[in-house]
C-alpha positions as CSV (number, residue, x, y, z in Angstrom):
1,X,0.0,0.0,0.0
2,X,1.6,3.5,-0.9
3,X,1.9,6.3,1.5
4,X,-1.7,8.2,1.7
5,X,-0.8,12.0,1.2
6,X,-2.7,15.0,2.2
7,X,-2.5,18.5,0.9
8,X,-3.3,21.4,3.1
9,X,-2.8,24.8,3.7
10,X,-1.6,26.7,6.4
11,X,-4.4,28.4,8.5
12,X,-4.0,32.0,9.9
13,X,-7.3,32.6,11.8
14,X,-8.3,31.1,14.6
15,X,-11.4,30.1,16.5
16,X,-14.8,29.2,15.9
17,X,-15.8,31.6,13.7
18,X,-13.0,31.0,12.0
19,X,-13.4,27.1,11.8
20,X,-17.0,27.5,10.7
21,X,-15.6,29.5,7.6
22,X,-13.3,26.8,6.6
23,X,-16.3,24.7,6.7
24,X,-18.3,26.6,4.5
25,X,-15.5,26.8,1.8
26,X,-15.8,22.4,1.9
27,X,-12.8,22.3,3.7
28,X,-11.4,20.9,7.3
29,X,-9.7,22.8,9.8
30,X,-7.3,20.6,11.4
31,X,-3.6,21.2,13.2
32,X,0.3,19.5,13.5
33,X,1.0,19.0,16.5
34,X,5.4,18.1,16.8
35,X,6.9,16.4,19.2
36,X,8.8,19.2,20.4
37,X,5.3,20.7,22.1
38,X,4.7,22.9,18.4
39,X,1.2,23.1,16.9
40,X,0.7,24.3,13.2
41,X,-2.5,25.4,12.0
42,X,-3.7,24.0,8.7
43,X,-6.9,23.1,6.5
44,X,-7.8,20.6,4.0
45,X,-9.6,19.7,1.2
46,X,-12.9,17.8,2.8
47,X,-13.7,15.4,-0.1
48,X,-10.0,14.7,0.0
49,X,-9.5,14.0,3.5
50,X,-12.7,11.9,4.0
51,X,-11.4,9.6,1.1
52,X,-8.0,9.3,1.6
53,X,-8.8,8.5,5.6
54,X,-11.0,5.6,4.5
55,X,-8.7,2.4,6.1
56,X,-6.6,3.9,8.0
57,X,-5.2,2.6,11.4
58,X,-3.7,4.3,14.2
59,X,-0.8,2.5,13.1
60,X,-0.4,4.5,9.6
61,X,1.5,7.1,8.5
62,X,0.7,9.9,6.0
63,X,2.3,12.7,4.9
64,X,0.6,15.9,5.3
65,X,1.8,18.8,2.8
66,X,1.4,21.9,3.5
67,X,3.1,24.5,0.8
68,X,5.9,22.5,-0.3
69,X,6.9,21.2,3.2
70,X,6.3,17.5,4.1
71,X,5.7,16.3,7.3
72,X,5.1,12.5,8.3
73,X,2.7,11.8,11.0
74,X,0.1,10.0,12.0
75,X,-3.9,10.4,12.6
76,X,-4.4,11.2,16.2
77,X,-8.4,12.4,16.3
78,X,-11.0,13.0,13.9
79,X,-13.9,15.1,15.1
80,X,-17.1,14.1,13.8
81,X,-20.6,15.5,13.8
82,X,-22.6,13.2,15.6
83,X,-25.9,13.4,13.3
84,X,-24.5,13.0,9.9
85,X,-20.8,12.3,10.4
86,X,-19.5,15.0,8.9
87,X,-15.8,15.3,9.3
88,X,-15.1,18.8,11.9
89,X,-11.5,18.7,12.8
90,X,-8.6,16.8,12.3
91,X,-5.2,16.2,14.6
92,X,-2.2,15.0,13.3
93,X,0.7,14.0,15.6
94,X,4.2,14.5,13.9
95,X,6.8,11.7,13.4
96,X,10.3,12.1,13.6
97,X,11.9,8.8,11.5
98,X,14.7,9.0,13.6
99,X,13.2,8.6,16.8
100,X,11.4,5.8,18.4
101,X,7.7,5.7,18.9
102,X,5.0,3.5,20.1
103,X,2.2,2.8,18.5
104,X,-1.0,-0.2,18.6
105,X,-0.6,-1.8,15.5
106,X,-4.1,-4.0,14.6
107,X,-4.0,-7.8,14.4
108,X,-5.3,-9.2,11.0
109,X,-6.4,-12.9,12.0
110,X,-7.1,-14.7,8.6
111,X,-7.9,-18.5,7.7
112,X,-10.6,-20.9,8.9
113,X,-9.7,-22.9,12.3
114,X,-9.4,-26.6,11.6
115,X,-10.4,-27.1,14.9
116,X,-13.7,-25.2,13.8
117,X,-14.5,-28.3,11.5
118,X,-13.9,-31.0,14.2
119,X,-17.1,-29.3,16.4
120,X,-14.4,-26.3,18.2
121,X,-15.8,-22.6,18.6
122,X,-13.1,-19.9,17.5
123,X,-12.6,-16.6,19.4
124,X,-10.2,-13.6,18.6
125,X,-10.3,-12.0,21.9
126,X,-7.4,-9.3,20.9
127,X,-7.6,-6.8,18.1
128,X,-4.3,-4.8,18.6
129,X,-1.3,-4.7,20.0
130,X,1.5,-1.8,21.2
131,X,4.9,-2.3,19.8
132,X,7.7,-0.1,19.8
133,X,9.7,0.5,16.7
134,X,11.5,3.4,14.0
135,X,8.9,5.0,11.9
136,X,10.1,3.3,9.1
137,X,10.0,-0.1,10.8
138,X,6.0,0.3,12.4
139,X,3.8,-2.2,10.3
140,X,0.3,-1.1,9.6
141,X,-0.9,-4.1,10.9
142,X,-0.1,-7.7,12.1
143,X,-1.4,-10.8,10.3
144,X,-1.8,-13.9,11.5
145,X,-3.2,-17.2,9.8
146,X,-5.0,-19.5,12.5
147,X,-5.8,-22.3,9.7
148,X,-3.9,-25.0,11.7
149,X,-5.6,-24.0,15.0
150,X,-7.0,-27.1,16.0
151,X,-9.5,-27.7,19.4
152,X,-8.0,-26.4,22.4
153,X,-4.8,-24.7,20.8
154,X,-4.0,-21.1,21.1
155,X,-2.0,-18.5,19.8
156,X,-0.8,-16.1,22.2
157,X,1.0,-12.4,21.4
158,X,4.5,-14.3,21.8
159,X,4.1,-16.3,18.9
160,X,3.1,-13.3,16.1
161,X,6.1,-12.1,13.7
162,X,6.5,-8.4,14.4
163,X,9.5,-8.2,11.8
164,X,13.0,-6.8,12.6
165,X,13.3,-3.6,14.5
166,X,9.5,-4.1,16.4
167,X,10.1,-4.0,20.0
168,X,6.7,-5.9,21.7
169,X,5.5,-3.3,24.5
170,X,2.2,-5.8,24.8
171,X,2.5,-8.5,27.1
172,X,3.2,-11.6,25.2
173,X,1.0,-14.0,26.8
174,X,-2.3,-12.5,25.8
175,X,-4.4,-14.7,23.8
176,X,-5.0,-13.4,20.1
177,X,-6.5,-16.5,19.0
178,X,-8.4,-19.7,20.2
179,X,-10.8,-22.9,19.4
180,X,-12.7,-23.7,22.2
181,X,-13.9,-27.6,22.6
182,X,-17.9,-26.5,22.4
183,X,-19.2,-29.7,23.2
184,X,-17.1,-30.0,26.3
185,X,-18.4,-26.5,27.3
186,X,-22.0,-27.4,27.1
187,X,-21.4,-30.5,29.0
188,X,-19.8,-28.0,31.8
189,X,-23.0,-26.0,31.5
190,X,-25.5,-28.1,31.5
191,X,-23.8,-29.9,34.8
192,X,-24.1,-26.3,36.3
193,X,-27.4,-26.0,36.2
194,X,-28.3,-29.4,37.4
195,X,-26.6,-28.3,41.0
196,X,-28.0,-25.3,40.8
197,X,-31.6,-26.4,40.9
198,X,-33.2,-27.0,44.0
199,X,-33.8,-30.4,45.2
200,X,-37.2,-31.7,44.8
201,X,-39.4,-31.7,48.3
202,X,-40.7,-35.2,49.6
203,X,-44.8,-35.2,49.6
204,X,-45.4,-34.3,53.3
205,X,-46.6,-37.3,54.9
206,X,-50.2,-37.6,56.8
């Protein structure tokens, strides 16, 4: 996938007011912030920005151009009308590529159990993880193929291939994937409920 790039403009006025002007014009107002505490003002085009945003992860970087300068970074918050989901504000968070960072990358889990086909249930319990890595080293997300999971097998966190240079920050026994024996489960259940009725009462004797 090549690097989604956004074309702004830097943003002079400030405020509400202000915003609601940008608005108008179709556009987003939105703002850099660096990692050295700085905050840039900027505004983009709205059709642009909504399209280009579609799949992206916490995980991703873009560039963001503003007047010939490019800056990586990555999609920190997107403000959204709550009745039509309009698009109101955008934060970007700079990325130095020389610098470590941390970041929750998703877990892609792909393939059909074959414990699922001898009677198991499958369960993905974890959807990301936070690694720590160089820009240039952060994957946009994790994949993992659970077609040899058979009944009662797991994969935990430990066992995923973050590639060189990913630091895990997640701890590595958490379970990402696992087939549950279902028909041991209902047995388990259905015991349950048998102590947990009351015993019957004798007929009272006359």
């Amino acid at each position: 996938m090549s690097q989604v790039v956004f074309e702004a403009r830097e943003r002079v006025g400030a405020g509400s007011a202000e915003a609601r002007r940008v608005r108008r014009a179709g556009r987003i107002p939105a703002v850099i912030y660096g990692r050295s505490g700085s905050a840039v003002a900027i505004d983009l085009n709205a059709l642009e920005f909504t399209s280009g945003v579609k799949g992206i992860s916490g995980s991703t970087i873009v560039k963001v151009n503003v007047g010939g300068k490019t800056t990586d970074a990555f999609v920190k918050d997107t403000q959204r009308n709550i009745l039509n989901g309009q698009i109101l504000h955008v934060d970007f968070y700079e990325v130095e590529s020389d610098r470590l960072l941390r970041a929750r990358v998703p877990v892609h889990v792909a393939g059909n159990p074959v414990g699922v086909r001898n009677g198991g249930i499958f369960e993905s319990p974890l959807h990301e993880i936070e690694v720590e890595c160089l820009p240039g080293n952060l994957p946009e997300r994790i994949s993992v193929d659970v077609s040899a999971l058979d009944v009662n097998q797991s994969i935990h966190v430990r066992d995923l291939a973050l590639g060189d240079g990913v630091r895990l920050i997640s701890g590595a026994d958490q379970v990402v994937a696992l087939v549950k024996f279902a028909k041991a489960e209902e047995a388990a259940a259905a015991a349950e409920e048998v102590q947990a009725e009351p015993a019957a009462k004798e007929p009272a004797k006359t």
